[in-house]
N, C-alpha and C positions, 0 to 999 in steps of 0.2 A: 685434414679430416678432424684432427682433434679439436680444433677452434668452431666447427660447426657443430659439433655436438658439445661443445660451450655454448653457443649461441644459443642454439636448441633448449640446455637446460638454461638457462639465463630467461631466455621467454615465458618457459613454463614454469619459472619460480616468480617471476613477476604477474604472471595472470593468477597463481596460485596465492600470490599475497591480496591481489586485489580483491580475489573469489572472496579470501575469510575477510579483509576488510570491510568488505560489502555487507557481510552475514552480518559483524559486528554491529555494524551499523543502524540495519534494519533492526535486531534481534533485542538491543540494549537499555529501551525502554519499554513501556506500555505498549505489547501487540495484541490483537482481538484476533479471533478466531469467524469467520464468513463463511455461513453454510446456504449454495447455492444447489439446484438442481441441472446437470446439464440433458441436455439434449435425448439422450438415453436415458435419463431419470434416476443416474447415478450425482448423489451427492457428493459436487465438489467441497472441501475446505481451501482457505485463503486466511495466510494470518496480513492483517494490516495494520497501520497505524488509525490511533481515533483520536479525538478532540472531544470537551464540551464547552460549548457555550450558549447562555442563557436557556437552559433546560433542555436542550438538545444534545445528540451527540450525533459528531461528521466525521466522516472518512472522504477520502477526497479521492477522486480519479484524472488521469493525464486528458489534456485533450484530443488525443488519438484515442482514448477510451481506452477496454481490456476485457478481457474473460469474464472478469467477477461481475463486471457494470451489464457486460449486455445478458448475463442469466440473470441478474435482477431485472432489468428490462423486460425480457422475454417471460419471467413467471410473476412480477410484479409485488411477490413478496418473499423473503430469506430468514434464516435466522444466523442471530450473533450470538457466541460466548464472550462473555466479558467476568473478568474474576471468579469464573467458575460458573454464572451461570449462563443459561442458556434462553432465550429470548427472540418472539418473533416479532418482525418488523414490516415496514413498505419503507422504502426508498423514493424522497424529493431531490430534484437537483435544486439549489440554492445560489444562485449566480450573486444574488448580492450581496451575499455572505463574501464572497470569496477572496476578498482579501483577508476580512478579519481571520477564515481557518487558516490561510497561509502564513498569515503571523500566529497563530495558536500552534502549529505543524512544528513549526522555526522553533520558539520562545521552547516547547518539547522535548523536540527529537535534536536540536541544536543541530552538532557538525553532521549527523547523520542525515538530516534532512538536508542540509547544504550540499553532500557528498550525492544521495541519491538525486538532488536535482539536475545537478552535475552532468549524472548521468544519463538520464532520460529527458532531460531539455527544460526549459525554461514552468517554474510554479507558472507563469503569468496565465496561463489558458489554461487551467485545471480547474476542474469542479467542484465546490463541494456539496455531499451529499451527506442530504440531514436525515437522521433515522425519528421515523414514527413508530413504536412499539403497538402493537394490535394487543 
């Protein structure tokens, strides 16, 4: 019995190290703040990563999509906090962008963005999305 309850904590100190590696990961550079409406008309927040290039600024989504992507779909326009302020936008997909944000995401967020691709599968089909400020 005593080797299972090894086991047991051995798992759970390895899911526990991956948890905070994760956090670190995401948390260690530049995160934005995404304020969407869902459904009930309760405002979600979402911190993400951002990018700019050439007078834009992108956040990128997986190709399965996510929460955050379809309540900007669904209401067509959100707001972001960036450096404290607060800013409303509309949302383009930008498909031939999407290599250059994937090298801007990389060149970034470095092992963190290597790590979360890792995890959620291949940059190759993800989006990026270029914000238009209203």
């Amino acid at each position: 019995m005593k080797f299972v309850y090894w086991g047991i904590g051995l798992l759970l100190g390895i899911a526990a190290l991956f948890g905070v590696l994760q956090y670190v990961a995401s948390e260690r550079v530049e995160v934005v703040e995404l304020h969407t409406i869902d459904a009930e008309g309760a405002e979600v927040t979402t911190r993400l990563w951002i990018v700019d290039d050439e007078g834009f600024q992108y956040l990128r989504v997986g190709s399965t999509g996510s929460g955050w992507y379809t309540r900007i779909q669904e209401n067509g326009e959100f707001e972001l906090t960036r450096n404290g302020e607060r800013n409303r936008y509309r949302a383009e997909v930008n498909m031939a962008k999407s290599d250059r944000i994937n090298e801007l995401m990389q060149e970034k967020y470095t092992w963190g963005d290597t790590l979360i691709g890792v995890l959620v599968g291949s940059r190759e089909a993800s989006q990026p999305i270029e914000l238009h400020r209203l």
